[in-house]
Structures are given as structure tokens and as C-alpha cells.
C-alpha positions in Angstrom: 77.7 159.2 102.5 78.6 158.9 106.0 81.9 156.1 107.4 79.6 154.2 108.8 77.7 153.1 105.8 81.3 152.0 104.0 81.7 149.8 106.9 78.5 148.3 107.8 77.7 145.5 105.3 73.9 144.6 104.8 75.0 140.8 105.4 76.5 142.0 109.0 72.8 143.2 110.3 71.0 140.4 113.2 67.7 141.6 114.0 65.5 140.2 116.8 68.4 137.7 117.7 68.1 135.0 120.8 71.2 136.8 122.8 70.8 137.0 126.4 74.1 138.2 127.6 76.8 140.1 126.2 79.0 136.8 125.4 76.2 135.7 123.3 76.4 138.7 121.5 79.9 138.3 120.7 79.7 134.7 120.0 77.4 135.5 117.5 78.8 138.2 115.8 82.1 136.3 115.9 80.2 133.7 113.8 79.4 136.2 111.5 82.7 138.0 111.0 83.8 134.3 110.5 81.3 133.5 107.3 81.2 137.0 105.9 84.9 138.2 106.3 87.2 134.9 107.4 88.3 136.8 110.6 88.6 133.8 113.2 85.5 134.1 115.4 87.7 133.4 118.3 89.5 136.4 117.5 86.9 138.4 117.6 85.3 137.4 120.7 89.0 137.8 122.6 89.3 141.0 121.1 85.9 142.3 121.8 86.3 141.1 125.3 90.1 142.4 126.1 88.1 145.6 125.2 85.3 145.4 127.8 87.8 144.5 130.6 89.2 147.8 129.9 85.8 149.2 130.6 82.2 149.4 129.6 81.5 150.1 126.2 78.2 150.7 126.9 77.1 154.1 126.4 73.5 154.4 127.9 70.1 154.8 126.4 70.1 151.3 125.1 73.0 151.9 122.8 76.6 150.1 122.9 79.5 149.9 120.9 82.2 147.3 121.6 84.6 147.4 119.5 88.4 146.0 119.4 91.6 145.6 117.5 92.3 142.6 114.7 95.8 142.1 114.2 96.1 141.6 109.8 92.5 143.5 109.2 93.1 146.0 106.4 89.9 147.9 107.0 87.8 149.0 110.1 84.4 146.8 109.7 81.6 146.7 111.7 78.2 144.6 111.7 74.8 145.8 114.4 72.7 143.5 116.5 69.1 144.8 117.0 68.6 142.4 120.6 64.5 141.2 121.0 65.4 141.8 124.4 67.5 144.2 126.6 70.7 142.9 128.0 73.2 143.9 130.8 76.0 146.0 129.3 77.3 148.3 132.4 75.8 151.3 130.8 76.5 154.5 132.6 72.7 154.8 132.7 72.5 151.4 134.2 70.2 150.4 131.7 70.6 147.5 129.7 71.3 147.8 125.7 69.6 146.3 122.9 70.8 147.7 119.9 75.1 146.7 119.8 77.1 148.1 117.1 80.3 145.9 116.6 83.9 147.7 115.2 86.5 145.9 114.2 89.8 148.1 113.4 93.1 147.5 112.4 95.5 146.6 114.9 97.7 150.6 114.4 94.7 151.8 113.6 94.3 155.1 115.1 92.5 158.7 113.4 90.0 156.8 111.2 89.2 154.3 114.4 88.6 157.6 116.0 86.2 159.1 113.6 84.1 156.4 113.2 83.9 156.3 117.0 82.8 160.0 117.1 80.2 159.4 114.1 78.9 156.8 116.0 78.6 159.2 119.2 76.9 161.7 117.3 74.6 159.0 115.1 73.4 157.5 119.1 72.9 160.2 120.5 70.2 161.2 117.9 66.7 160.5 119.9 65.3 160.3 116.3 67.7 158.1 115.0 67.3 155.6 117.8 63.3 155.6 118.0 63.7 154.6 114.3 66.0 151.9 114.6 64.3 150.5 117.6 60.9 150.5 115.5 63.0 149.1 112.5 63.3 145.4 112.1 64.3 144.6 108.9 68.0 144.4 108.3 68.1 145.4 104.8 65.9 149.1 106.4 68.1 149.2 109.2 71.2 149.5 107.0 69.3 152.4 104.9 68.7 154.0 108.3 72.8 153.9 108.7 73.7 154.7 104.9 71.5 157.8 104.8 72.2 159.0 108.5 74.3 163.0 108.0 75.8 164.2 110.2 74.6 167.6 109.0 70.4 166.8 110.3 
């Protein structure tokens, strides 16, 4: 079992959502946060954008991963939106992203935020991984494809 499948709940998956623009996509996974773990969606969407201002999170062939601090979150959590269509994210590669993974940390969160960044590195920067994700559409396959990702293939 890897970190990321103890923090990615099936319930936090969108597939094939309408988001256009990287507010959307945090509107709408504020939304989520807000029904499936009470964090305030405004407080995700100000976190998740005090993060960007600091500098793309986007990290190239069609992969992002914003992520911010939640002051009272006991847990890192996280939730991935598959978009139907690429959006602008500042990518190094210039490219625009459609598959965003979402972390949410601890406010002193520091080694474990760190990890899970690095898994998530290494998970992204699998071509295979990617193709299948981007083929995948189903949310309930798409957290297999996270839960049985190892960092030892």
C-alpha cells in the first residue's frame, strides 16, 4: 500500500467534470472537501490559491498537483479531478493539465507533506501510469489505479 491510496478517498474522485479554468477546479473540489470532510470550501479554495501565487503547481505533461495548508486538519487528504478538457495551469511544459491531484495537509505539517509530494512525483512521472489514468474514466478504477500504484514497478 502506497500514501497515496490512505489519502485519496473513492468519494473524492470527479471524472469528465465541466471545469474550464483552474478556479473551477478549485471551486469544485472545495465543494467536495465541504460534503465529504466539513472543511469550509472557502478554505480550501484560499488555501489552494495562496499556494498558486507562490508559483505554479503545475508540473507538465498534463499533470498538476496543487496542494495547500488547512489550519485544524488532522490528516493530509487529497481527492483527483480527471478534466474532459485540458486547462491552463502554467506548466513548465506550457501545456495545459487535465488530470489535478488536490492535497490538503496539516497546517505544521512538514516530512509526511513531503513524502506524499515525492510519491506523487514519482507516481506522474510514470508514462504508464498516466496513459492509464487518462484512458480510465471511472472513479471507482481510477482509485484502483492509485491504491495499487508501487513505487517498486
Amino acid at each position: 500500500m502506497n500514501l497515496i491510496s490512505k489519502i485519496l478517498l473513492p468519494g473524492n474522485i470527479l471524472s469528465d467534470n465541466d471545469s474550464s479554468s483552474k478556479k473551477r477546479v478549485f471551486e469544485r473540489v472545495g465543494l467536495l472537501f465541504e460534503n465529504n470532510q466539513q472543511i469550509a470550501r472557502s478554505t480550501v479554495f484560499d488555501s489552494l490559491f495562496a499556494r498558486e501565487k507562490l508559483g505554479s503547481t503545475g508540473l507538465g505533461q498534463g499533470v498538476a498537483i496543487p496542494h495547500g495548508r488547512i489550519a485544524k486538519l488532522r490528516e493530509a487528504t487529497a481527492a483527483f479531478v480527471k478534466t474532459s478538457h485540458p486547462i491552463p495551469f502554467d506548466a513548465p511544459d506550457g501545456q495545459p493539465v487535465n488530470m489535478i491531484f488536490v492535497l490538503l495537509v496539516p497546517e505544521r505539517a512538514t516530512d509526511l507533506h513531503l513524502q506524499i509530494l515525492g510519491e506523487l512525483a514519482q507516481m506522474f512521472s510514470d508514462p504508464q501510469f498516466r496513459d492509464q489514468l487518462n484512458a480510465c474514466h471511472d472513479p471507482v478504477a481510477i482509485h484502483q489505479l492509485f491504491y495499487h500504484w508501487n513505487t517498486t514497478t
